[in-house]
Structure formats: C-alpha cells, structure tokens
C-alpha positions as a Markdown table, in Angstrom:
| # | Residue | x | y | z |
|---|---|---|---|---|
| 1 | Unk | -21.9 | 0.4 | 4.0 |
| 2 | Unk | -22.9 | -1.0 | 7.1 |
| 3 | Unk | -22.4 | 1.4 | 9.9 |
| 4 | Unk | -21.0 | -1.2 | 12.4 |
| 5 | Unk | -18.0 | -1.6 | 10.3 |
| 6 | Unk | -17.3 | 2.4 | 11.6 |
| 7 | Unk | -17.1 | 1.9 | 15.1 |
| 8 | Unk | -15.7 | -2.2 | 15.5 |
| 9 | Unk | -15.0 | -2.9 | 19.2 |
| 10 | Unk | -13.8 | -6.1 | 18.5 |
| 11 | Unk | -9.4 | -6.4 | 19.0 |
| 12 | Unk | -9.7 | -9.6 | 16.8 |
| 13 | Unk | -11.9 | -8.5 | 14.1 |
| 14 | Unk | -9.6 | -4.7 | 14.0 |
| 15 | Unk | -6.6 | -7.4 | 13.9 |
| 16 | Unk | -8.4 | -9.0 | 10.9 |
| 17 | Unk | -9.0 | -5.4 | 9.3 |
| 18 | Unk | -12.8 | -6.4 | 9.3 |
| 19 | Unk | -14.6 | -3.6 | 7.0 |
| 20 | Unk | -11.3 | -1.7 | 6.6 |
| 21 | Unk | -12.1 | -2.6 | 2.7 |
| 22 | Unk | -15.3 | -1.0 | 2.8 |
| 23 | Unk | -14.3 | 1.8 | 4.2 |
| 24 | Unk | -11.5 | 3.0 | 2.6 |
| 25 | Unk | -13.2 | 2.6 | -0.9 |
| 26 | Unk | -13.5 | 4.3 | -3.9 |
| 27 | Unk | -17.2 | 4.4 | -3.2 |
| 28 | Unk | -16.7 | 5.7 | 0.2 |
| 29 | Unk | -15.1 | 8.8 | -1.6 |
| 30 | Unk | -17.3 | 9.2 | -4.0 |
| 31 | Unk | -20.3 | 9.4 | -1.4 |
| 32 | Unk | -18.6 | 12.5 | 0.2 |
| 33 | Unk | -18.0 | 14.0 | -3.5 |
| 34 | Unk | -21.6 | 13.2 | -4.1 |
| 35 | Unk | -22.9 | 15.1 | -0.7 |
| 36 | Unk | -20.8 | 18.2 | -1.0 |
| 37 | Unk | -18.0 | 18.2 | -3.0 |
| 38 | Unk | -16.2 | 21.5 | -1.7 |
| 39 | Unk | -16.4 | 20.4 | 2.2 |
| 40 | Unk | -15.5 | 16.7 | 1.7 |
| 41 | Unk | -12.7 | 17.1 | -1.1 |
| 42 | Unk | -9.6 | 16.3 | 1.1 |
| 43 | Unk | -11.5 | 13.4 | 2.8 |
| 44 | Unk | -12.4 | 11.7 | -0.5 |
| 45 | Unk | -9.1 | 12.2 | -2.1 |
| 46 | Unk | -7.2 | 10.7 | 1.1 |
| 47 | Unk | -9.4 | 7.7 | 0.4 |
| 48 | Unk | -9.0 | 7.7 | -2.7 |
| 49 | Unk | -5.0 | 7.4 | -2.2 |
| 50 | Unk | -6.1 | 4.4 | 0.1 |
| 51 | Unk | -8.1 | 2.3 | -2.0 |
| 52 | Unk | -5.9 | 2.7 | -4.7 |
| 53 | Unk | -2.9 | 1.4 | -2.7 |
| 54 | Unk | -4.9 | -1.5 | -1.4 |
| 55 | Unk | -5.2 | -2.2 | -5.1 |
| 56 | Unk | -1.6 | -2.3 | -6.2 |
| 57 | Unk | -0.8 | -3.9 | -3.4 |
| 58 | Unk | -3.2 | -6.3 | -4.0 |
| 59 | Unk | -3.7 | -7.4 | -7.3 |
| 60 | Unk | -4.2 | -11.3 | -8.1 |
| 61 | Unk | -5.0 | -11.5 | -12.0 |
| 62 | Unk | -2.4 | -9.7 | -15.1 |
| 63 | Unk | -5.5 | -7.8 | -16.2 |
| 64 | Unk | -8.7 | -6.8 | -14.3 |
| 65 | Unk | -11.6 | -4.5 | -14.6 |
| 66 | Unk | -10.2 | -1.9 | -12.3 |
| 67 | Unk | -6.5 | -1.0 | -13.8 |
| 68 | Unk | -4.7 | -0.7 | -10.1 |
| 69 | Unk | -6.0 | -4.4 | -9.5 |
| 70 | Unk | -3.8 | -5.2 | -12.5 |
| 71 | Unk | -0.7 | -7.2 | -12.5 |
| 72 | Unk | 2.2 | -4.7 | -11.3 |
| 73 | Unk | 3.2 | -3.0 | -14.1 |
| 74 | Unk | 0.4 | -3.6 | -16.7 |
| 75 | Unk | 0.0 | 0.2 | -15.9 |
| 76 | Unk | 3.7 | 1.1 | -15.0 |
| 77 | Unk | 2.8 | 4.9 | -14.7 |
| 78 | Unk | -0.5 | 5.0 | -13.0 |
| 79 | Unk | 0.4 | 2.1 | -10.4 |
| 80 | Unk | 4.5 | 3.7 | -9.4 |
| 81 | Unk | 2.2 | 6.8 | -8.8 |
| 82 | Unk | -0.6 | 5.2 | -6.7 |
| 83 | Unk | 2.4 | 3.9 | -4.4 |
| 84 | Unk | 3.9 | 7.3 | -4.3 |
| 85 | Unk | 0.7 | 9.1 | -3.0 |
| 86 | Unk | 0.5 | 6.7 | 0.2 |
| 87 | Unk | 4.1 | 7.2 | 0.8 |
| 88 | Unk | 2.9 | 10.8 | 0.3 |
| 89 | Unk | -0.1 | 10.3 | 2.9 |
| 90 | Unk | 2.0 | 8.2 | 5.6 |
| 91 | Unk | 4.3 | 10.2 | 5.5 |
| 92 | Unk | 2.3 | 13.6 | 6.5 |
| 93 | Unk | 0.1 | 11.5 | 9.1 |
| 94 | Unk | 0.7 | 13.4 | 12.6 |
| 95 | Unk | -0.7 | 12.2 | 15.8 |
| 96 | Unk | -3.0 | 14.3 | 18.1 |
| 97 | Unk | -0.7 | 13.4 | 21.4 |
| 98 | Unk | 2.1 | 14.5 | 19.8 |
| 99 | Unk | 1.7 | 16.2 | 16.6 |
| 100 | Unk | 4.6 | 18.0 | 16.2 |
| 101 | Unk | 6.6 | 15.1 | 15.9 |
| 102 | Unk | 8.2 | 13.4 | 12.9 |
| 103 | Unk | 8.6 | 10.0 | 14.6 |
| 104 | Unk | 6.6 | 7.1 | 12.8 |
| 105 | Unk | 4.4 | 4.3 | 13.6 |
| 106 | Unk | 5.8 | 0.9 | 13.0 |
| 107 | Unk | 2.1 | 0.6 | 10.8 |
| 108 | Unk | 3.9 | 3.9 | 9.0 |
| 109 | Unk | 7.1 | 2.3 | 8.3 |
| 110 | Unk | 5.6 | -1.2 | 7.5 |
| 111 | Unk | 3.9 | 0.6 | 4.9 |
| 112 | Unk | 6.5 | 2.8 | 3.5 |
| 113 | Unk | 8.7 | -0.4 | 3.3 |
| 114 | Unk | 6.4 | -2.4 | 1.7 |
| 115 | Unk | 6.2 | 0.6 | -1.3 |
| 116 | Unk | 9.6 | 0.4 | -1.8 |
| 117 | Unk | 9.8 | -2.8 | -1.7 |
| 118 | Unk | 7.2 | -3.4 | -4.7 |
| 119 | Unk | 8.5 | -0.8 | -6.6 |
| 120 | Unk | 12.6 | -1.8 | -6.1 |
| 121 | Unk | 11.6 | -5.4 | -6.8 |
| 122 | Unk | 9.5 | -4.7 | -10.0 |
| 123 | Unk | 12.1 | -2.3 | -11.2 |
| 124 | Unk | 14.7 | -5.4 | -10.9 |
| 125 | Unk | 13.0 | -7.6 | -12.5 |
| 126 | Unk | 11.8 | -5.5 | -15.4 |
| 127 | Unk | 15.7 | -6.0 | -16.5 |
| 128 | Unk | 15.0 | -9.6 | -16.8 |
| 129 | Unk | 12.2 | -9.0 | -19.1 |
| 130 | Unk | 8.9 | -10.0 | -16.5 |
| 131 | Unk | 6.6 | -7.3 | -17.9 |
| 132 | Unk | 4.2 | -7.8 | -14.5 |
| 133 | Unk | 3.8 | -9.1 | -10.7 |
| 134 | Unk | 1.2 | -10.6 | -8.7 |
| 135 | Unk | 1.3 | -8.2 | -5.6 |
| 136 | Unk | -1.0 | -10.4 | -3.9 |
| 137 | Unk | 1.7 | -13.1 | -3.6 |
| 138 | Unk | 3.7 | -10.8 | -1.7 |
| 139 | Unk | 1.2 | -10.7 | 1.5 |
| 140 | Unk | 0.3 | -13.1 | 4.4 |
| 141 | Unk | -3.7 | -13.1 | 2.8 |
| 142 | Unk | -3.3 | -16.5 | 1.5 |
| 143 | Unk | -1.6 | -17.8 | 4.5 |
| 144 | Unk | -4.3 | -16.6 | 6.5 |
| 145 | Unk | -7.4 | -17.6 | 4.4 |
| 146 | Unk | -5.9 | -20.9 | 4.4 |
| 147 | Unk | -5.5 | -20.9 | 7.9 |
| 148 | Unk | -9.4 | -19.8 | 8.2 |
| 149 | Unk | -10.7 | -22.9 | 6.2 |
| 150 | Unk | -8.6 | -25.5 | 8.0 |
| 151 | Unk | -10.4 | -23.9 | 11.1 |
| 152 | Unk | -13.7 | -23.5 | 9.7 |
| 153 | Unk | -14.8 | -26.9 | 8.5 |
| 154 | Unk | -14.3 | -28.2 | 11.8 |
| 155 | Unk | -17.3 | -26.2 | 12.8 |
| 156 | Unk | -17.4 | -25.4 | 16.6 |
| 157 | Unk | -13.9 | -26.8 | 17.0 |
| 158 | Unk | -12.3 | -23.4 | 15.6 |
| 159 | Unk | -8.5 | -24.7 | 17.3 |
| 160 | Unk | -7.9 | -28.1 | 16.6 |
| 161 | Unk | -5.1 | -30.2 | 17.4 |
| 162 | Unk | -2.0 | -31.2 | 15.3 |
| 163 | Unk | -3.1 | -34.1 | 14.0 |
| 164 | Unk | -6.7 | -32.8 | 13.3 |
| 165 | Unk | -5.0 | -30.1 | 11.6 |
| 166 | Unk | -3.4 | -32.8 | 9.4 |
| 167 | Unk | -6.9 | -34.4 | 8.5 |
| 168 | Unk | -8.7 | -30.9 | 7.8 |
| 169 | Unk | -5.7 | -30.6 | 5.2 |
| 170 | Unk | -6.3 | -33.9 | 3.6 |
| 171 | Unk | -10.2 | -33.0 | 3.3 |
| 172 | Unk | -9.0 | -29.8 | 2.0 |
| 173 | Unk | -7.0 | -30.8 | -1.0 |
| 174 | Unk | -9.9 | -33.6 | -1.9 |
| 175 | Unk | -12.6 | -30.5 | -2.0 |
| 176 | Unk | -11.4 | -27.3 | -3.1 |
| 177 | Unk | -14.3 | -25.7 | -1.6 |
| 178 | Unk | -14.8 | -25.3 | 2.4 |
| 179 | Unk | -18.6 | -24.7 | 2.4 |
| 180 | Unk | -19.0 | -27.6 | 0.8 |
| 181 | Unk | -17.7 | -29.6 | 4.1 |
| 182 | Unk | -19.3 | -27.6 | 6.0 |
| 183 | Unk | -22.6 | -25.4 | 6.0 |
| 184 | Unk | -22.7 | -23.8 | 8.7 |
| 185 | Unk | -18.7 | -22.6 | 9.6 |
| 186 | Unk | -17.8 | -20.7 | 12.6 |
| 187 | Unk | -15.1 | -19.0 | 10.8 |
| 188 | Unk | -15.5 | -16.3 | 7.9 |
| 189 | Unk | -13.8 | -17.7 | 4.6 |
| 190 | Unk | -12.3 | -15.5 | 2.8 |
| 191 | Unk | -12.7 | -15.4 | -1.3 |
| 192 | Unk | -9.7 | -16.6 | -3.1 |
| 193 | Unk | -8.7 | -16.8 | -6.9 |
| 194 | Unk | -9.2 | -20.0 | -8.8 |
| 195 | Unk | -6.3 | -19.0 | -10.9 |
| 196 | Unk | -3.0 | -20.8 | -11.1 |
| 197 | Unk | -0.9 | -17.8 | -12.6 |
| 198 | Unk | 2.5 | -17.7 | -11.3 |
| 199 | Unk | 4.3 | -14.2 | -9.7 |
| 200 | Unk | 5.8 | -13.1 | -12.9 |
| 201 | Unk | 5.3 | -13.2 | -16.1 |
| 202 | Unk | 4.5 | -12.1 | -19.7 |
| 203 | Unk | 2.1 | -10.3 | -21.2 |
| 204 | Unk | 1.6 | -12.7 | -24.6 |
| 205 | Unk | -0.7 | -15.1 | -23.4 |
| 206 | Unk | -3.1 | -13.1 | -21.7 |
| 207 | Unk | -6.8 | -13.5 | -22.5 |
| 208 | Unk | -10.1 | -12.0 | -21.5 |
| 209 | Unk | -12.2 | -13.5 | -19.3 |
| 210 | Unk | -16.2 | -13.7 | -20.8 |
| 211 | Unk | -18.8 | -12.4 | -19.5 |
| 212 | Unk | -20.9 | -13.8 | -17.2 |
| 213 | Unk | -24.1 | -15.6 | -18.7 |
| 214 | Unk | -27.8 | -14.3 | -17.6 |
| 215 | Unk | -29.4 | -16.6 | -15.0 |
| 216 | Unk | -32.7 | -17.2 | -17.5 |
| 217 | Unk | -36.1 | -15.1 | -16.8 |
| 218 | Unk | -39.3 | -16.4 | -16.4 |
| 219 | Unk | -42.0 | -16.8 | -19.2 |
| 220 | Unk | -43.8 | -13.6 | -19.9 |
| 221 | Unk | -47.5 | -12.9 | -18.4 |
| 222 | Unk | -48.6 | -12.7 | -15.2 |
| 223 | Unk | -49.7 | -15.2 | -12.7 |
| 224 | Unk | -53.3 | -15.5 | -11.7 |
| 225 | Unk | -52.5 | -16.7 | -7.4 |
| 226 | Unk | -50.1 | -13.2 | -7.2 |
| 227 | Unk | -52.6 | -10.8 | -9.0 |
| 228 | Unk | -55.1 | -11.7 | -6.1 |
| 229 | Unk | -52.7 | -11.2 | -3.6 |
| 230 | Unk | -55.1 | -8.0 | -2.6 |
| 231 | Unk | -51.8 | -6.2 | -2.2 |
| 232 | Unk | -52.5 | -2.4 | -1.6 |
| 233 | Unk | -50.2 | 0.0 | -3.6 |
| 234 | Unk | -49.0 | 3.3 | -3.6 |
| 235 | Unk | -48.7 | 5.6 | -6.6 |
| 236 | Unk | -44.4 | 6.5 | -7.0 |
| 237 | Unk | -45.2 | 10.4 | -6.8 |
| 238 | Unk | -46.4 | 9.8 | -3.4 |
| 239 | Unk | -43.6 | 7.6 | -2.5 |
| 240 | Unk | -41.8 | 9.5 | 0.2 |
| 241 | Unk | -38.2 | 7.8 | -0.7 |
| 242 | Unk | -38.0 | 9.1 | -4.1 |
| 243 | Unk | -37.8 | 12.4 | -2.9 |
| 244 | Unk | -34.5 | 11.8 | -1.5 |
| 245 | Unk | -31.5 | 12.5 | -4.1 |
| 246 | Unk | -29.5 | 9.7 | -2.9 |
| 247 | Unk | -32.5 | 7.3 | -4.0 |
| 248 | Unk | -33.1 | 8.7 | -7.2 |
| 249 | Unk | -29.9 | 8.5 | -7.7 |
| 250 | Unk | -29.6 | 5.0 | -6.3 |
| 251 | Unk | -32.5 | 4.1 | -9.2 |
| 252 | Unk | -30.7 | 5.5 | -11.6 |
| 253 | Unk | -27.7 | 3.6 | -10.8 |
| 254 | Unk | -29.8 | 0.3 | -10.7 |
| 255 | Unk | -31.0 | 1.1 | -14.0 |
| 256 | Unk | -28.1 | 1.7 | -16.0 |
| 257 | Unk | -26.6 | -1.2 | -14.4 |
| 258 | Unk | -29.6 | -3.2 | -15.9 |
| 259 | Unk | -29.3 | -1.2 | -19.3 |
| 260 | Unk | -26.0 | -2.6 | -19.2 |
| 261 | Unk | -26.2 | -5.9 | -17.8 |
| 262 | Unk | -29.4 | -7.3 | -20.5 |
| 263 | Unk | -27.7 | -5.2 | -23.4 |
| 264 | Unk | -30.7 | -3.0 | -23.5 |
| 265 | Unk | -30.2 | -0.3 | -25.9 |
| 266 | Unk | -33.7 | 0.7 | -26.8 |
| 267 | Unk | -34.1 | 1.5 | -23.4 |
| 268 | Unk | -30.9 | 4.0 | -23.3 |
| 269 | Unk | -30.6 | 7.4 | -23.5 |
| 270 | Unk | -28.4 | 9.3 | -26.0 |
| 271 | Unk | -28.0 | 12.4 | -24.0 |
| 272 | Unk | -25.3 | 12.3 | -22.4 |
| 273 | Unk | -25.6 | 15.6 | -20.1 |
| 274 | Unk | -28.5 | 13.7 | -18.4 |
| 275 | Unk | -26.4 | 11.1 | -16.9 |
| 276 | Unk | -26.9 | 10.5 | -13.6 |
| 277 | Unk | -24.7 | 12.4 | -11.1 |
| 278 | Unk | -23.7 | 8.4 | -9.2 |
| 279 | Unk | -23.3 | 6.8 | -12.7 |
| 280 | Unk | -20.9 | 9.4 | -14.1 |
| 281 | Unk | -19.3 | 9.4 | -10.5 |
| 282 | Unk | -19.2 | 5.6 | -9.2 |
| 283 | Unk | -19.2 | 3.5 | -13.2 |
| 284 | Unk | -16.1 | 4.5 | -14.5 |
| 285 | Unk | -18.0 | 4.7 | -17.4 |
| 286 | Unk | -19.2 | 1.0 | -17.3 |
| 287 | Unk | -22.7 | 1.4 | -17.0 |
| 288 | Unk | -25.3 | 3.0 | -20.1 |
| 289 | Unk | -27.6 | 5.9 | -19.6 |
| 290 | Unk | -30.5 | 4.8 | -18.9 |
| 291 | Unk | -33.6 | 6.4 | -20.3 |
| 292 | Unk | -36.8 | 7.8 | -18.6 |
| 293 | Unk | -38.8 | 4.8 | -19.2 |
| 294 | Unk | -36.2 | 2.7 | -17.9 |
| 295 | Unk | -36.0 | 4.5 | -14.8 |
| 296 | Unk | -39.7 | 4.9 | -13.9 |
| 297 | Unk | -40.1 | 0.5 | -14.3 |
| 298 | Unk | -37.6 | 0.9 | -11.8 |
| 299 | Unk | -39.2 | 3.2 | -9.3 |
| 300 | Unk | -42.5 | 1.4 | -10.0 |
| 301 | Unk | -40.8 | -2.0 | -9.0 |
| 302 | Unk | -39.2 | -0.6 | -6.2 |
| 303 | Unk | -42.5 | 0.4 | -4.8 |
| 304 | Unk | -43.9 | -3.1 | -5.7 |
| 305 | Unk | -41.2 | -4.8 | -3.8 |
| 306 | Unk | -41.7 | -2.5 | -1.1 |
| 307 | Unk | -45.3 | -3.8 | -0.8 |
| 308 | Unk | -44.8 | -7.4 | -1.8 |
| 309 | Unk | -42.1 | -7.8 | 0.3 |
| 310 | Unk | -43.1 | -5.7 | 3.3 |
| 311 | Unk | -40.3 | -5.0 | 6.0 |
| 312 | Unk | -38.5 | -8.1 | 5.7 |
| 313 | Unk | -39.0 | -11.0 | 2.9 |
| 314 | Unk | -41.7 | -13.0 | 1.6 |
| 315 | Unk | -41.9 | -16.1 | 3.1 |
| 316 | Unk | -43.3 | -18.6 | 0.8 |
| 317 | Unk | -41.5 | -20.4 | -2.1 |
| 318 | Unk | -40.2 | -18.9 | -5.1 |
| 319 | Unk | -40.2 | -15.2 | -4.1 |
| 320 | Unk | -38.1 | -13.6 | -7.1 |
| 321 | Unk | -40.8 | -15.7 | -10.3 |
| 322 | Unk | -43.8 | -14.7 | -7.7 |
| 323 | Unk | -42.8 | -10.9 | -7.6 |
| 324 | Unk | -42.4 | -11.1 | -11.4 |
| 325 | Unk | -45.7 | -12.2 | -11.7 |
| 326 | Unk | -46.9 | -9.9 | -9.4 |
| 327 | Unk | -45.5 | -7.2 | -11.2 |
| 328 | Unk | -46.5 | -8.2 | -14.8 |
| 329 | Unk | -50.1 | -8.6 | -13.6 |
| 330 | Unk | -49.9 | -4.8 | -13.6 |
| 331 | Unk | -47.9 | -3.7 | -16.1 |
| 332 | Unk | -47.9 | -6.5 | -19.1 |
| 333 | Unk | -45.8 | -4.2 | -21.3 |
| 334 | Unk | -43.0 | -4.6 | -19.0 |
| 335 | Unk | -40.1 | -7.4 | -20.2 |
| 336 | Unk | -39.8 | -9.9 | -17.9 |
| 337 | Unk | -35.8 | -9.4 | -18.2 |
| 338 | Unk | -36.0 | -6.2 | -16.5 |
| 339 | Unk | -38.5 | -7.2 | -14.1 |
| 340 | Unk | -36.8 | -10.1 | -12.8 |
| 341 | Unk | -33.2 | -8.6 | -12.7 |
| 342 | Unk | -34.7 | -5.6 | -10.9 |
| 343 | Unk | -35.9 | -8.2 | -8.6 |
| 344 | Unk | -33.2 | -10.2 | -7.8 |
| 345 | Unk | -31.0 | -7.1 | -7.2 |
| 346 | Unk | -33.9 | -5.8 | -4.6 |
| 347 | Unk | -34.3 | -9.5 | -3.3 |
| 348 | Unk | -30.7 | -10.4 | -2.6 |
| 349 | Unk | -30.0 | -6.9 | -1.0 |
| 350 | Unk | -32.8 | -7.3 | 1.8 |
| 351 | Unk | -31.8 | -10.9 | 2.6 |
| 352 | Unk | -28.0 | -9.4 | 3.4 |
| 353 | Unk | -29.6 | -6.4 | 5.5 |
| 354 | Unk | -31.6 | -8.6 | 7.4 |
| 355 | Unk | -28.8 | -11.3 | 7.8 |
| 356 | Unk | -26.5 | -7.8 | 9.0 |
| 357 | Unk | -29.5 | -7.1 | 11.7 |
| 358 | Unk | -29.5 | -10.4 | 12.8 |
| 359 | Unk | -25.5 | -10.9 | 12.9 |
| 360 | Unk | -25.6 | -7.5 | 14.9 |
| 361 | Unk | -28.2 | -9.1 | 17.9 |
C-alpha cells in the first residue's frame, strides 16, 4: 500500500475517499495478523468489520469471488451480520475531545441509517419473492463516476459549460469508454461494471463468469542478443531481500498464485502444513501450494529482474520476451509459462511504483 494514501492532505481527494479502499482492507488486516498477531488483533478485526461493510454495501454482480461482494442476500446470514458489526463499531466510536459522550457524528448516523436501511428494504422485499439486491445501486458512485468522465475527456477543461456538458454526453453514449476519447484525462475514472443487471432479482438465471484466458508465452529457448547482455548476477543465498520474512513470504505468494493461475500441478506441493503463512492468511484458499522448486524459479527470477531491470525499467522494446530470454539463457529447464508470468507480475508492479514516485513529485 502506498504510504501517501495514510497521511492525504488533500480536502478534495479525503472528500473523494482517495485510498480509504486500500486502507481499510482485508489485506491491511491481515498484514497486522501477519506481524504480530497478539498486539494487532483488535486493529485487524476493526478492519476487518470495515472492509466487509464496504462490501455489502457495495456489491454490483448476484455472485462474486468474495461472498460479501455478493448480491444482498445471496449470503442472507453472513451479510445481516457484517452490517451488524459496523453498527456494532459506529456505535462504540468515542472521540478524544469529548470521549465520554454518547452524541454521534452525522458520518455515524449516515452510516447506521444506511444499515438499516439495506437490511429493512431487503427484508421487504424478500416477501415479494426478490431473492437479492444490487447494494451498489443504492449509492451516489455511479452518479459520481459519471460525472468524472463527462469531466475527464475534455482534458484541461475539467468544468465545462452547459452546453459542453451536453456534447461530452453525446460523445459518451457513442463510446462506452472515456480513455478512448481521451489519453491523457485530467480526471481519475473510476472502474464501472459492464453489466446490465437490474436491482432485484432471481437467483435462476445466474451463471458463472469464465475464466480469464492466458495472454500466450513466448517460444521456448533463449535469445542469443540478451545472453550477451554481460549482466553481472548474484547468487539468491546472498540476496539480502530474501532474508526478510515478508519477502519470502511475498514469493511464496507469487508462486502459488502462478501454481494457480497456469494450472500447474506438478509443480504443487501436497503438504499442506507447509503452506505459506500469507497464502493460508491472504487466499481464502484460492491459490495452490506451491512446491520448493517452484519457489526457488521464483527467487532466481526475482534476482534476475532485479539485475535486468536495475532501479527502474529497461528501456528498450519488448522488455517482458527480452527478460524471458534472458532468463532461459540460464536456466533452459525453466518453462517459459512460468518465466514470463513471473515477469509480467514483476514488470507491471515496477511500472506502477515508478508512476506512484513520479505522481508524488
């Protein structure tokens, strides 16, 4: 997470809850379970009760990965109970000016409201036979994204006039898609679903969505311009990083979410009391075990990227095949698969750390 999103200065961006998503997460929580469990165990359960409310009261598809992202009442029990643990919270939030009293926020009250509401309105409704609801109908989030693209593709002119307003709108309805009008937009946009399901509904129709294809993977062997790259390396036991249990556990992680992703069950482990200590914390059981061999092509292409790569990012053109190469020049026996998803993970998370730096100058 980045660490700006902790301390935000900016009114607007607080007003827009910038980073408020990242940090009251389930993987926020499990971080302080992770560190030490006995001293951060009120902490991580508070946030716990935070991301699950932001779930409920959220939710956009009948069914999703995540069961509190479900359609309102796909998990009756488990989602009336996430709504009665932040009424719980609010309701014991004291203030340091004035802790003794009982008086609430309006934020407090908005938010107690907005439980009872859910849970009143669902309960209603149930009588007419709508087995779920689409929480995410019930907040200003789509009023607002659509308000951020009819300022965005204007590009510098973030508060046009009426009538501009009414030309941005035509554009709009001809292109589904804001960055394609403009490239460079002055205004976040904010992801929406490409669904058309109404508020209510039934259950009878539903369907699950397929995964998502592999992006293909280059041909195997290794490529002669990369293996005389001169590159110096360094062996992984003398890798500083991997001494650190957040990294090895952060490989770990990678790995099983590769094991997982390329279906690759010759390269999992059966042992199940080696899982790693993220995995069984952070996966809800999602990702595979990966096994030691699977772990240490990892490490070794971690170490690779680190001295491919440098610092920041190679420069020339395609830097994800070229790496592969690179790698496969020195270990042959490694599949390509593995290689290049390893890569693309690695790749893709330095470009958005060096786009955060830059954003922060």
């Amino acid at each position: 997470m980045d660490g700006r999103i902790v301390g935000l200065t900016s009114l607007q961006k607080r007003a827009e809850g910038e980073g408020a998503a990242q940090l009251f997460s389930a993987s926020v929580a499990m971080t302080f379970l992770f560190q030490d469990e006995d001293r951060y165990a009120m902490q991580s359960k508070a946030i716990l009760v935070v991301d699950s409310w932001f779930d409920v009261s959220n939710s956009r598809l009948p069914m999703c990965s995540k069961p509190m992202k479900c359609g309102f009442g796909m998990y009756e029990e488990e989602q009336l109970q996430a709504l009665e643990d932040m009424k719980e919270l609010v309701k014991s939030i004291r203030f340091a000016n004035n802790p003794d009293s009982n008086q609430k926020k309006p934020n407090q009250k908005g938010i107690l409201i907005s439980c009872n509401s859910i849970a009143d309105l669902y309960n209603d409704l149930k009588k007419e036979k709508c087995n779920y609801l689409l929480t995410s109908k019930f907040n200003q989030d789509c009023v607002e994204n659509f308000f951020s693209r009819v300022r965005g593709i204007g590009g510098n002119q973030t508060h046009p006039t009426a009538l501009e307003v009414l030309h941005r709108i035509k554009l709009l309805t001809i292109c589904s898609d804001p960055l394609n009008l403009s490239t460079n937009p002055s205004v976040e946009f904010e992801e929406t679903s490409d669904n058309n399901e109404v508020i209510l509904g039934n259950t009878e129709n539903f369907g699950q969505n397929e995964s998502a294809d592999l992006h293909e993977t280059p041909n195997e062997g290794g490529s002669s311009e990369n293996s005389e790259l001169g590159l110096d390396l360094v062996e992984s036991s003398s890798y500083s990083e991997f001494q650190n249990p957040c990294t090895q556990e952060g490989i770990k992680y990678v790995a099983g979410y590769i094991a997982q992703k390329l279906n690759l069950k010759d390269l999992c482990s059966e042992d199940t009391d080696d899982v790693g200590q993220w995995i069984k914390m952070n996966s809800n059981g999602g990702y595979a075990n990966p096994s030691e061999e699977l772990v240490d092509m990892c490490k070794n292409c971690e170490i690779y990227f680190q001295t491919f790569h440098g610092k920041e990012i190679y420069v020339g053109s395609n830097p994800i095949e070229k790496f592969v190469d690179f790698v496969q020049s020195k270990h042959e026996d490694y599949p390509s698969k593995v290689v290049y998803c390893c890569s693309k993970i690695r790749f893709f998370a330095r470009l958005k750390q060096l786009n955060q730096k830059i954003r922060a100058k």
